[in-house]
N, C-alpha and C positions, 0 to 999 in steps of 0.2 A: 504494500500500500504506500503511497504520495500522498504526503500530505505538507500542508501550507501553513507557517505561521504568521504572526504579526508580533514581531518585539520593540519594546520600545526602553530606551538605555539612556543615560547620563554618562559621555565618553570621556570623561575629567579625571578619571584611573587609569583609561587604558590606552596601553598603543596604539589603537587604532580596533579596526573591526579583524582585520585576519589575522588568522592562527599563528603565531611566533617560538619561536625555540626556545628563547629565555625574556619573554614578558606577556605580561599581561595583555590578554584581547578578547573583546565580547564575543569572537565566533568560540574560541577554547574553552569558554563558562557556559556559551548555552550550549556547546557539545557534551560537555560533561555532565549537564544538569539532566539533558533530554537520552544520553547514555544509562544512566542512572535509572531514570523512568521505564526507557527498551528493555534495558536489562541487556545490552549490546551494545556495540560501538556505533555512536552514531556522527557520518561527516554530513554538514548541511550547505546549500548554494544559496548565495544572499541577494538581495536585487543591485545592492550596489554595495562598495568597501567605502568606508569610512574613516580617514587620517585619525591620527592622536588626536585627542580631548575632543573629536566630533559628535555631537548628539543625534540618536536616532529617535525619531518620534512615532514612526512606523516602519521598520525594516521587514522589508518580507523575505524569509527562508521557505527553502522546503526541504525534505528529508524523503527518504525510503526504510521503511521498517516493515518485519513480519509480526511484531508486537501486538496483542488486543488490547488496545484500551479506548476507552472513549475520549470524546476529542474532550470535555472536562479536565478527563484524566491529563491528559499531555498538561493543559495550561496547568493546573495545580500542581501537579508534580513538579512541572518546570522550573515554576516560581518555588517553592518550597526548596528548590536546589540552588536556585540561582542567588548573587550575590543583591543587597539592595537596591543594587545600580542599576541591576536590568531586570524585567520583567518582560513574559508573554502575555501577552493582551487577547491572542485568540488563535484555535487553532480548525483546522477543517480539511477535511481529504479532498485532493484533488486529483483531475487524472494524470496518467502516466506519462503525459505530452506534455505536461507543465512545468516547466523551469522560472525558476525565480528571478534569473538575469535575462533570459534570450523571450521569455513571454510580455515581458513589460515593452509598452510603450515608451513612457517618459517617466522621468526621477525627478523631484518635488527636492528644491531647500531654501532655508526660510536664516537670512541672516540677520540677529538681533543688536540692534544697538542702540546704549545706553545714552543718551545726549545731553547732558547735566553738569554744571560744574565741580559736582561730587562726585566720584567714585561707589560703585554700585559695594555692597556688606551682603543682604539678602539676595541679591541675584547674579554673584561674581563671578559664579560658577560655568552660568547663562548666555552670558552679554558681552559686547566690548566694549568699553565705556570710552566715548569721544566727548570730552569737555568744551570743545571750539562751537556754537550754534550751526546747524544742519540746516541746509535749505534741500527739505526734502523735493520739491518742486523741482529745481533744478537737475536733482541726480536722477527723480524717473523722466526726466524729459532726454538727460544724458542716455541713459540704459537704455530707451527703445530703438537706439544704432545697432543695439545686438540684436532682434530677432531676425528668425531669417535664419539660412544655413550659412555659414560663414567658415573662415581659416581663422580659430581663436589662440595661430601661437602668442599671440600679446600678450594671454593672460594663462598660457602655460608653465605648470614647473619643469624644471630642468631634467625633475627625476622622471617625468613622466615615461611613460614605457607603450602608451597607446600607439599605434599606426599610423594611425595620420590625425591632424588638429581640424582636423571640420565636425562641426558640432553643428544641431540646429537646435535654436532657442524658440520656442514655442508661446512664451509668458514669460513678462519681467516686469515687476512693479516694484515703487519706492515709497512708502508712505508713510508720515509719521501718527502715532498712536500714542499722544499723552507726551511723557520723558524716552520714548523710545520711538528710531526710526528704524523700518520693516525692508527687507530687501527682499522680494521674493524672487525666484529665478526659475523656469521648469523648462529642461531640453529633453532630445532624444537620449543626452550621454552627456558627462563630465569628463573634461580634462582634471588630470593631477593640478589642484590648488585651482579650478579652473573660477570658482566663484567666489571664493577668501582672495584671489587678484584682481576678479572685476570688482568688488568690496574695496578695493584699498587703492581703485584707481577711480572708484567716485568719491570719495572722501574727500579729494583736494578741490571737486567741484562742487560736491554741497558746502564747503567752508569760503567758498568763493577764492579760490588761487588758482584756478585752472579756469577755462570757458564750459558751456556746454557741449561745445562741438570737439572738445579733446579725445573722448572716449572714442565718437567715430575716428579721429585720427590712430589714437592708438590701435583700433584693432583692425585700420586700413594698413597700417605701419607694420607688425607683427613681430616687433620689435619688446620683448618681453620687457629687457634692458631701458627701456623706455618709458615702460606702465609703472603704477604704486606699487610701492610693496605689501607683501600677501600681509591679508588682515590675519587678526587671530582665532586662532580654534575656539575659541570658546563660545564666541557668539553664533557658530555654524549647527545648524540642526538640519538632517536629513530627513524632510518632512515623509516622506514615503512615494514609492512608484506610483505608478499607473499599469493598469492590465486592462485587454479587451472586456466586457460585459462576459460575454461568455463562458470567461471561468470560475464565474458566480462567486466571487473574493468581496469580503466586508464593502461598504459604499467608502470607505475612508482609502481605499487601494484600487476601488472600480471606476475606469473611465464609461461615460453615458456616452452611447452610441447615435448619433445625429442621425436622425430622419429626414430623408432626402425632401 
């Protein structure tokens, strides 16, 4: 049997989402937690990887097991294993065709930041805290140079290891909420650092030292060398994929299918 989860995690512990030799990673806790449950070894495939101190707010895995339990069973046992940081939010069989990376549409994140002369105590964990005033305005009028399928080496890491730098952005909005400005971002696929760069290369426009028309130069430019430097982990949350309807997945992971 295939089945699907939904986890949702605080990456302020770990190395990141994949499995490591000698550190801490959310795919090695919930392998072990949902091992435990099996009563087997279980390896799981994630919708997307996650850098250090990244949050997931929906990660979707799935697994294969000969184990009976009810899907109940998996989320409580999970958690029961799992460390504070992470929990399973839901679990549901799916079919045998279904992969958790090559079935998704598009990947959802959501970057928080804090905009206040004060430094964030309760939410440090969360946020990146920019004390300069934000003109949210400006940066989602900046951001809509990304959609569109494009060459985003501008806002690639060095380390990255993907194929090639085209990505298509789908949705990107900037909007502020109270003490905090909202960065949403949803492509087909992420470069390594690909959205903590475009983060750190509006920054210089919502504080008014750059134009709005910079971002479109930088990512006509392709010139990494060029752009802001990568924002921080901490304010990064991987909101969660997207899947066709068809795979009958929670509506928080299910794309609505347009009727012609």
């Amino acid at each position: 049997m295939r089945i699907a989860l939904g986890i949702e995690y605080d990456g302020t512990d770990f190395s990141g989402w994949q499995r490591l030799k000698s550190a801490a990673s959310v795919q090695a806790a919930v392998e072990r937690a949902l091992s435990q449950v099996a009563a087997h070894p279980v390896e799981i495939s994630c919708a997307g990887r996650t850098d250090a101190g990244v949050h997931g707010r929906c990660q979707v895995v799935h697994f294969d097991t000969g184990a009976q339990r009810d899907m109940r069973g998996w989320v409580l046992g999970s958690c029961a294993n799992l460390p504070p940081s992470v929990a399973v939010l839901w679990a549901q069989p799916v079919a045998a065709e279904f992969h958790a990376r090559y079935a998704a549409r598009s990947r959802r994140y959501r970057y928080h930041l804090l905009n206040r002369p004060v430094r964030a105590a309760l939410d440090a964990r969360y946020v990146t805290w920019e004390r300069l005033p934000l003109d949210a305005g400006r940066m989602h009028a900046a951001a809509q140079a990304l959609l569109g399928e494009h060459d985003f080496s501008a806002f690639r890491a060095l380390s990255c290891q993907a194929a090639h730098p085209r990505r298509s952005v789908l949705a990107v909005s900037v909007r502020r909420e109270g003490e905090q400005v909202l960065v949403d971002i949803e492509a087909n696929a992420f470069l390594h650092h690909m959205v903590r760069n475009i983060v750190g290369s509006l920054l210089p426009i919502g504080r008014g030292e750059q134009p709005v028309a910079w971002l479109a130069e930088l990512l006509a430019g392709r010139d990494r060398q060029q752009a802001g430097p990568t924002a921080p982990a901490s304010g990064l949350t991987f909101v969660g994929p997207r899947y066709p309807a068809h795979w009958g997945l929670p509506p928080e992971v299910c794309q609505q299918e347009t009727v012609p």
